[in-house]
N, C-alpha and C positions, 0 to 999 in steps of 0.2 A: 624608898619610892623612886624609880625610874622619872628622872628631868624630862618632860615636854621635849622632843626634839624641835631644833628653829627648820630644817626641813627633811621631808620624809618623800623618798623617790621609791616612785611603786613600776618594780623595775628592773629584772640584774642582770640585764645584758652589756655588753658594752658600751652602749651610750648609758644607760643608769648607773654602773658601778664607777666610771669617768666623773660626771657628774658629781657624788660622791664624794670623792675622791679629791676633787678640787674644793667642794663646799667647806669639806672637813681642811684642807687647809687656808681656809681664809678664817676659821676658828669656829665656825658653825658644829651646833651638835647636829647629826644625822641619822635617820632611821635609811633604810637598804628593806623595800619589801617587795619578797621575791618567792613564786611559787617555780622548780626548774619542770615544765610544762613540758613532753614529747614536741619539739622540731621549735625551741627555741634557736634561734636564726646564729646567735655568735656559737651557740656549742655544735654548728658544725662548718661555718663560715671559714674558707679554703685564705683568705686571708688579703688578698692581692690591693693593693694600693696604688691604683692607677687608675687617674681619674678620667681622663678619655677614654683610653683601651675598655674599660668599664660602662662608657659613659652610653647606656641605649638611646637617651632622651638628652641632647646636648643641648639644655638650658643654659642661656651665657649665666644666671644668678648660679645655678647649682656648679656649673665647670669653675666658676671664677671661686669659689666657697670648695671644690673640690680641690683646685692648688694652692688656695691656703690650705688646708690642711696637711693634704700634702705636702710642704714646704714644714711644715710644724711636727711631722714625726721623729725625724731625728734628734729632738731636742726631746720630745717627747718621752721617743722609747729610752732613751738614756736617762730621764728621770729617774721614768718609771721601776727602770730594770736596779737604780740605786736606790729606791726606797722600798723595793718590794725584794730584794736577792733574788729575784727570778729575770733569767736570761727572755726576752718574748721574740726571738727569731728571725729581729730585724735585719734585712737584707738587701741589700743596694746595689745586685749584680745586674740585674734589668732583666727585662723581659725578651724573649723571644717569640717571633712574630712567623706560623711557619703556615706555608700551603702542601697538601699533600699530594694532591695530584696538581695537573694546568690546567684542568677545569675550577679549582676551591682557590686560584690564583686570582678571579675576581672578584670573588663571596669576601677573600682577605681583605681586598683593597676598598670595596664596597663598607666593611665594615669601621676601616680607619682610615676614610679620606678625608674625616672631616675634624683629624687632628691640626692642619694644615691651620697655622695661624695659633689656635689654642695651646700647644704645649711644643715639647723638643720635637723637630719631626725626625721619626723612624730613619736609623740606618738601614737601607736597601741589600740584600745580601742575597746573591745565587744559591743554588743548593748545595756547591761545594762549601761556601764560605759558613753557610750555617750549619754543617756536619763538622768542620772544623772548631767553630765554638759550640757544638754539642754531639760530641761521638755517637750518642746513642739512638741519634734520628732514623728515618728510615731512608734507605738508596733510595726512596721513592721522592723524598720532599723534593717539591721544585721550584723552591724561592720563599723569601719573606721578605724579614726587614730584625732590625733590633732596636726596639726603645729601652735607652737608657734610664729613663727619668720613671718607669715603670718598678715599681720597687713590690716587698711582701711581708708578711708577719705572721707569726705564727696565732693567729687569732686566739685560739683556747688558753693558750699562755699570758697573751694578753689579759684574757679577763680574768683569769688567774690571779696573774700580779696586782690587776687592779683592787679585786677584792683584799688581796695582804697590804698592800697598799695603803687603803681606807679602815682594814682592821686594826694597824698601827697608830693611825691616829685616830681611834677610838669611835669607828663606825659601828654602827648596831647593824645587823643583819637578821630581819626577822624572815623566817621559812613559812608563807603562808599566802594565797592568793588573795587579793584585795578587789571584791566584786561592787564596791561602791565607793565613789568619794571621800561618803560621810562616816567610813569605817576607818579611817585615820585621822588622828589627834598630832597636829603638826601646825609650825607656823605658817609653812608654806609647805603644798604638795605639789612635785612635779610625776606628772605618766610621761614614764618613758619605759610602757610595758610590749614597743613592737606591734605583731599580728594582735594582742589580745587586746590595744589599747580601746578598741571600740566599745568593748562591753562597762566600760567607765563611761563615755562619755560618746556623742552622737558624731564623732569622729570620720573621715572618710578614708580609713584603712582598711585593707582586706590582703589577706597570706596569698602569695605565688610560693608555689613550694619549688624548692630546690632539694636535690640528690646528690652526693658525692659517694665515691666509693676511695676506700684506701687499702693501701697495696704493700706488702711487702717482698723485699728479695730474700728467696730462701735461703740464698748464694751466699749472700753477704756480699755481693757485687757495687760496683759505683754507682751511686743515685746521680739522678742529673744534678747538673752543672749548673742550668738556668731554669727559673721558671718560663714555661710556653703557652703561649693561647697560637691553637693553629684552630686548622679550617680542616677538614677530614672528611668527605663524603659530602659532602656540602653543608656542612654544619661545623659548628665549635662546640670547643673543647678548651679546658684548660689543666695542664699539669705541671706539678711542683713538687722538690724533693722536700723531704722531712727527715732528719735524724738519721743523713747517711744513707739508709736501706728501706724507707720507706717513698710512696708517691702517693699522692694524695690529685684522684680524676675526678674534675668537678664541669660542669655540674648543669642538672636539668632546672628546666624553668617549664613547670604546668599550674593549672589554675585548677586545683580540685581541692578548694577550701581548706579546710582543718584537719586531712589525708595526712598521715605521718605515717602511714606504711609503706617502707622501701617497697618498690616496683621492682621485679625482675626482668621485666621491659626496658626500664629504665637505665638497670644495670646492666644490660648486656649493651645497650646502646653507649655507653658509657667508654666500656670495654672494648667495643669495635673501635671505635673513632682512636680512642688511646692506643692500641697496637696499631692501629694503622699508621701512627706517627712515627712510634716509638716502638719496634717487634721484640724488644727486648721482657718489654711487660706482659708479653702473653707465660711467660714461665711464674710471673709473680703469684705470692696467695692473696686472694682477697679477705682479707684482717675485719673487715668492718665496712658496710654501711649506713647512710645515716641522712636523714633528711630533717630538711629546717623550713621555717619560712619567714620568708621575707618580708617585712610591713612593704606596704605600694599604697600608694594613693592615687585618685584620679589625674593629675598633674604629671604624677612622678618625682614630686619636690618633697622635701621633709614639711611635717609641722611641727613650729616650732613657736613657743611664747606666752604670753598671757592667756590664759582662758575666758571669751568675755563672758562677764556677768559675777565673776568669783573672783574676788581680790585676791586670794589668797591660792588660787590651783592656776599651775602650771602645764603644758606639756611642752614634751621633744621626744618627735615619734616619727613613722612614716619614712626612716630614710632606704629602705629598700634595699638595693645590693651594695649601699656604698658605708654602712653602720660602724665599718670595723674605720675605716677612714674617714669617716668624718670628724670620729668621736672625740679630737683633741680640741675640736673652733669649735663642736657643737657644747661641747661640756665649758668651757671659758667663755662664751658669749650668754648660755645659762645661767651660770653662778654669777656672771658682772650681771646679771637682769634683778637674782634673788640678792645680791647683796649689797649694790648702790642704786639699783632702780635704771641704771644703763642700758637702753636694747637699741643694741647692736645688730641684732639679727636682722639679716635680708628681708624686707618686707614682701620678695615672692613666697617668702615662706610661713609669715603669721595669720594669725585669724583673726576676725573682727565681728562683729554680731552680723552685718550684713553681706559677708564674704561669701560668696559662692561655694567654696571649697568647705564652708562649716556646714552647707546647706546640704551636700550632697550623703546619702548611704548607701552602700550597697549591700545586697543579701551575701551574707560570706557564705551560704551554703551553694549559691550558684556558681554553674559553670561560666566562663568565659572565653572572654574574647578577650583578649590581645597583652600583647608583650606585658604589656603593663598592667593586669591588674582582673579581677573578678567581678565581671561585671553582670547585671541579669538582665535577661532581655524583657524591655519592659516597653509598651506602649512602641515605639518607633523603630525598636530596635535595642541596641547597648547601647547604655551609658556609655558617659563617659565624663571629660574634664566638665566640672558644672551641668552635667546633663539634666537632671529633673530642674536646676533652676532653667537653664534652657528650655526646658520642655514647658515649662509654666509659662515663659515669655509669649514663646511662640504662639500657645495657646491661646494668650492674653490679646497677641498678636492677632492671629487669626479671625480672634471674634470680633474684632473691632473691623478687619476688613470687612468682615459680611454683613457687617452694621451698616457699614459705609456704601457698600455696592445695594442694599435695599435702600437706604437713604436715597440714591438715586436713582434706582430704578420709580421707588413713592412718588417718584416725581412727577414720572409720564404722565397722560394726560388720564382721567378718572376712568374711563374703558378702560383701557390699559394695564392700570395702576395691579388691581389687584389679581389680573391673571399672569402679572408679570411674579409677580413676589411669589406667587403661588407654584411660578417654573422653578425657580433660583432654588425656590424651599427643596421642592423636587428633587431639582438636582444634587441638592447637598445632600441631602438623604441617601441618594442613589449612590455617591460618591462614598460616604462613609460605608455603605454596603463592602463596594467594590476594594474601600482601603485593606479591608483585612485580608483579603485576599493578599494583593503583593506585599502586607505588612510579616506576611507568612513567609514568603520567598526571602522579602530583603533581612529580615530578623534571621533565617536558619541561615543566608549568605553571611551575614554578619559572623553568626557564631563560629561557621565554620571556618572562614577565611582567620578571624581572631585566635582560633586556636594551631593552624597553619602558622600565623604571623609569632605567636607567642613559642612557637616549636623553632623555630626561624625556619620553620623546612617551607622557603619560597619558591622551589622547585613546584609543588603541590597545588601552587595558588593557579596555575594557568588551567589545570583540567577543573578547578574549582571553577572559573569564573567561566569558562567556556560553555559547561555543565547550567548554573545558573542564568546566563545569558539565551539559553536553546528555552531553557523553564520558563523564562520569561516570556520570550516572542512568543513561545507554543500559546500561553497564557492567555498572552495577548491577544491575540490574534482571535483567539475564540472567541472571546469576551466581545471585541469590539465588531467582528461579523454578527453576534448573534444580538446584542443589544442595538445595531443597527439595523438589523432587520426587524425587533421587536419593541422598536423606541414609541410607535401610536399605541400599541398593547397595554406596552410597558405605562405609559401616562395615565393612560385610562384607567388602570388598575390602582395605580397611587393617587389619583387627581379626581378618579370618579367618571362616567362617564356623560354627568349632566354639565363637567366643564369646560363646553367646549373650546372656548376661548382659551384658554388654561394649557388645553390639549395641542391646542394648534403651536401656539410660543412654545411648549415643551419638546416636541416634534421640531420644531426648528432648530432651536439651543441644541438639541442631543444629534441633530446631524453633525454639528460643528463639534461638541463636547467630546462624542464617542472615538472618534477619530483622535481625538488628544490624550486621549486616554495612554494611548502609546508613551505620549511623552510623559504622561503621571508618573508609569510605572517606571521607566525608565532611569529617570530623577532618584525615583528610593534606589534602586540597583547600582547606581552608582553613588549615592551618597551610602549604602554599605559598605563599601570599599574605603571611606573614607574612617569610617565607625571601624571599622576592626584594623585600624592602624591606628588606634587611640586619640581619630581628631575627629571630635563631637561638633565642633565650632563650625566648620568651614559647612555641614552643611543647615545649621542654625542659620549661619549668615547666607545662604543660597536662601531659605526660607523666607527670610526678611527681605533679599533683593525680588525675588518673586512676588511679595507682596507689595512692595513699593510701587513697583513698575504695572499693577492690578490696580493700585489707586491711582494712580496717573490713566490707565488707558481706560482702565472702565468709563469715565465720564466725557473722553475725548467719542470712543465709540459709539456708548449710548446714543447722547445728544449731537453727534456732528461738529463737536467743537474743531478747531483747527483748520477749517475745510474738509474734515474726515466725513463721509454719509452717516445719515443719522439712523442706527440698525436696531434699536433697541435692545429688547434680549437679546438677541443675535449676537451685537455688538458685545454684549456682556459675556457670552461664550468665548466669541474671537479675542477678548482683551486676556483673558481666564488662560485660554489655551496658548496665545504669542507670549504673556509672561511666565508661563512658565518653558515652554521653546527657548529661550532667550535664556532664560536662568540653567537651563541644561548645557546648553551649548556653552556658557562660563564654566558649571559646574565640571564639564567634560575637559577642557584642557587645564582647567588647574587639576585633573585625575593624569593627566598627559607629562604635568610633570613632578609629579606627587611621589614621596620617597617610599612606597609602596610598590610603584612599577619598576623604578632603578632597581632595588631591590629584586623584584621578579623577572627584570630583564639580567640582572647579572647572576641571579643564579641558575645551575643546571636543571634539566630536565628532571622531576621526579620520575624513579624506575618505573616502568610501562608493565601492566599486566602482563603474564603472560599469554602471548596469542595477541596481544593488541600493541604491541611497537607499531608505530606511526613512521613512516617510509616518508624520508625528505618529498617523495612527489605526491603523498599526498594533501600535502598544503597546497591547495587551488593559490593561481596569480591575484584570484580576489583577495588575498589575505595580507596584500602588500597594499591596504588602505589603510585609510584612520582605526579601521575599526579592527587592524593587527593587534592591538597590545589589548583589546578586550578581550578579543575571542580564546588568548592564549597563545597563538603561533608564535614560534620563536622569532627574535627577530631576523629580518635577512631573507623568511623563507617565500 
């Protein structure tokens, strides 16, 4: 009779076989359940161990938990590589940091400026200097740098080793997919199943898929020297040798769910940017490709820890591009949790019953939006970090304000009373009308810019937003001439037309309302910009300031308090439309300095249709206002 394992990790990528691997040497028996699923993330992960150079989302908790780890490989792979006889490819020559042309000389620097403080900063190196430590670049590169402290592994080997590893000290490995909890008999269960951990458990992970292509030389020529993450057409890339004569081109980031068929879009894109560095690998054959995915969460942080509600389940999941690197601190701060009750673990990383990050799901069959993650446009727009609890808040929020704004309008005097409430209702009505409208524009803005932003091609985002920006006003414009011209109709029609009183205050309100409308729209269009750069938050909390700043002035307007005239409904418009003016005009410079625009301002021009290049004169001298970096003009013009 097969012994009860004391724990059973459903799981066999390299964070689960890690795991493992350590359990079973602290004397634990162990169960390994593991179905190898198309686009499991280590069996095709290109390997790199570099936790900035990697780092899209530089959390100080995940960067500070990135160089331990990093700090922890060396002792690591040398374990490993003594208990398992397999060599795993560890390499400590550093990284190269290359731009190809001196336009992708900013896209470089844009993309590791904010190594500065965090880790060893980059040696600076001309284009001679880095054709000198790597022959095979192209005449073309015209500058980088070389981080040292940027090291690689040969991932597949790693999990390799790990698996003989854990089989030595008497790991069980069962081959079979585990689609519930309560289908394993263990004392403790940790998910550490990546992309699929969701279907266990109400998890907020979803697959960004990644593509690599691998190359070999027919020649039997020299492989590179260094691994390189360059910049190529204004995108990245990264290339690594393998085994002498092979090179391993990694890799795309799209958000098209549970998709494991290589793209030949993909690959060719791959291909381009790789010769463009390196002209030596246009003669290469292509051997293989292969695509994986990635776990991502809405944060971008792992999950990691107690499950609540079940004494006995675990997870460590969710860590994204950084799996093959963490896996030494993530698997030792797991096992000290299963085997003395120690947790260690980062608390940006665990969950809790009332944790935002346990609240969130997203649909894995939707597209998305942004770098980070597959998100569906839902209600507002895309998710994002805590978004549906967000969306619940604001809701919660919301109704309390129009509680609060009839409370006070009940107040006026008995005439009044009820054809006032009777506007407000109106207008809310009207307003929800009019929301879906721009909730159209700013939801397909969102999508699109998130899928620009998740390609990194920010060249793209200016005719996006410029594009969007013209939708909008056109929008606009219509909306607010024709509901201005039709606001006594319009009342009559909603309100009836025995109310007269009713009609008159509505009539009044929607002089001032219609006209605000501009700013309604306005607000979502720019908190899309914020949504498809994966920050949900900032305009959550524009929501809350706008409402704040509505409970303060509604009752100053209404009633005349402060020495302000006393406008009633009116004043209920005027308060309705300055708070959200006011909350725009914040929302607008923190978009001013928002790492969306550096971003778009440091990269190139997406290639212009043909027949439609854009001639420096034709950027009018209006475009040297505030409202340059929305419309898209480059800057300068």
């Amino acid at each position: 009779m097969t012994r009860r394992p004391d724990v059973a990790v459903i799981g066999g990528g390299v964070i689960g076989l890690a795991l493992a691997w350590r359990c079973a040497q602290r004397g634990l028996a162990v169960e390994v359940h593991h179905d190898e699923l198309p686009g499991t993330a280590s069996a095709v992960a290109p390997g790199m161990l570099a936790p900035v150079s990697e780092a899209d989302f530089p959390d100080p908790a995940l960067l500070e938990f990135a160089h331990e780890a990093r700090r922890s490989w060396p002792a690591f792979a040398a374990e490993l590589a003594g208990a398992s006889g397999i060599d795993v490819g560890y390499a400590t020559d550093g990284l190269l940091l290359v731009a190809h042309a001196a336009e992708d000389r900013a896209r470089l620097a844009a993309m590791y400026g904010f190594r500065e403080g965090f880790d060893v900063p980059c040696t600076p190196l001309d284009a001679d200097e880095l054709r000198a430590r790597e022959p095979l670049l192209s005449a073309e590169a015209s500058g980088g740098g070389f981080a040292t402290e940027d090291h690689h592994v040969d991932a597949q080997r790693v999990r390799e080793a790990l698996r003989a590893a854990g089989q030595a000290l008497g790991v069980r490995y069962v081959d079979r997919r585990v689609r519930s909890l309560d289908e394993v008999s263990a004392g403790s269960v940790v998910v550490a199943a990546g992309a699929w951990s969701p279907s266990l458990d109400e998890w907020p992970v979803t697959p960004v898929r990644g593509q690599v292509v691998l190359l070999r030389d027919p020649s039997g020529g020299p492989g590179l020297r260094h691994g390189i993450r360059g910049v190529a057409q204004g995108q990245p890339v990264y290339l690594a040798g393998r085994d002498g004569h092979e090179t391993i081109v990694a890799a795309t980031l799209d958000h098209t769910g549970f998709d494991v068929q290589p793209s030949a879009q993909a690959t060719e894109a791959l291909l381009r940017k790789a010769v463009a560095l390196v002209p030596a690998l246009a003669g290469h054959e292509v051997t293989e490709t292969r695509v994986g995915l990635r776990p991502d969460t809405p944060d971008h942080l792992p999950i990691m820890g107690r499950v609540p509600g079940r004494s006995d389940a675990y997870v460590c999941t969710g860590h994204y591009r950084h799996g093959v690197l963490l896996a030494p601190v993530a698997a030792d701060l797991m096992t000290e949790l299963l085997v003395t009750g120690a947790d260690g673990i980062p608390a940006a990383f665990t969950l809790n019953g009332s944790d935002q990050r346990r609240n969130v799901r997203r649909d894995d069959s939707s597209t998305c939006a942004l770098h980070t993650a597959d998100e569906a446009p839902v209600g507002d727009g895309v998710a994002g970090p805590g978004a549906p609890a967000a969306r619940r808040l604001a809701g919660v929020h919301r109704a309390h304000v129009r509680g609060h704004r009839r409370h006070h309008l009940g107040r006026l005097d008995r005439a009044a009373r009820g054809a006032a409430l009777a506007t407000v209702t109106m207008a809310g009505t009207l307003e929800n009308v009019l929301m879906s409208v721009i909730l159209a524009v700013s939801g397909g803005t969102t999508i699109l810019l998130s899928r620009a932003v998740g390609a990194s091609e920010y060249g793209s985002l200016r005719p996006l937003l410029r594009a969007a920006f013209r939708l909008t006003l056109a929008i606009t414009a219509v909306i607010c001439v024709v509901l201005f011209a039709l606001r006594e109709p319009l009342a009559r029609l909603i309100l009836g037309s025995g109310e007269a009183s009713a009609v008159r205050l509505s009539v009044d309100y929607l002089t001032v309302a219609v006209p605000g409308i501009a700013v309604f729209y306005g607000q979502y269009l720019v908190d899309s910009t914020f949504k498809a750069n994966g920050d949900t938050r900032t305009p959550m909390r524009m929501a809350v300031l706008s409402n704040l700043i509505l409970v303060v002035a509604d009752p100053v307007l209404i009633y005349g308090w402060l020495g302000a005239p006393r406008l009633g409904v009116t004043g209920s418009a005027l308060a309705l439309v300055g708070s959200r003016a006011v909350t725009l005009a914040v929302t607008w410079r923190l978009y001013r300095k928002s790492a969306l625009l550096r971003e778009m301002n440091a990269a190139p021009d997406a290639p212009a249709a043909p027949g439609r290049a854009r001639s420096a004169r034709s950027c009018r001298p209006a475009c040297r206002s505030a409202w340059t970096s929305w419309c898209g003009c480059p800057p300068g013009c």
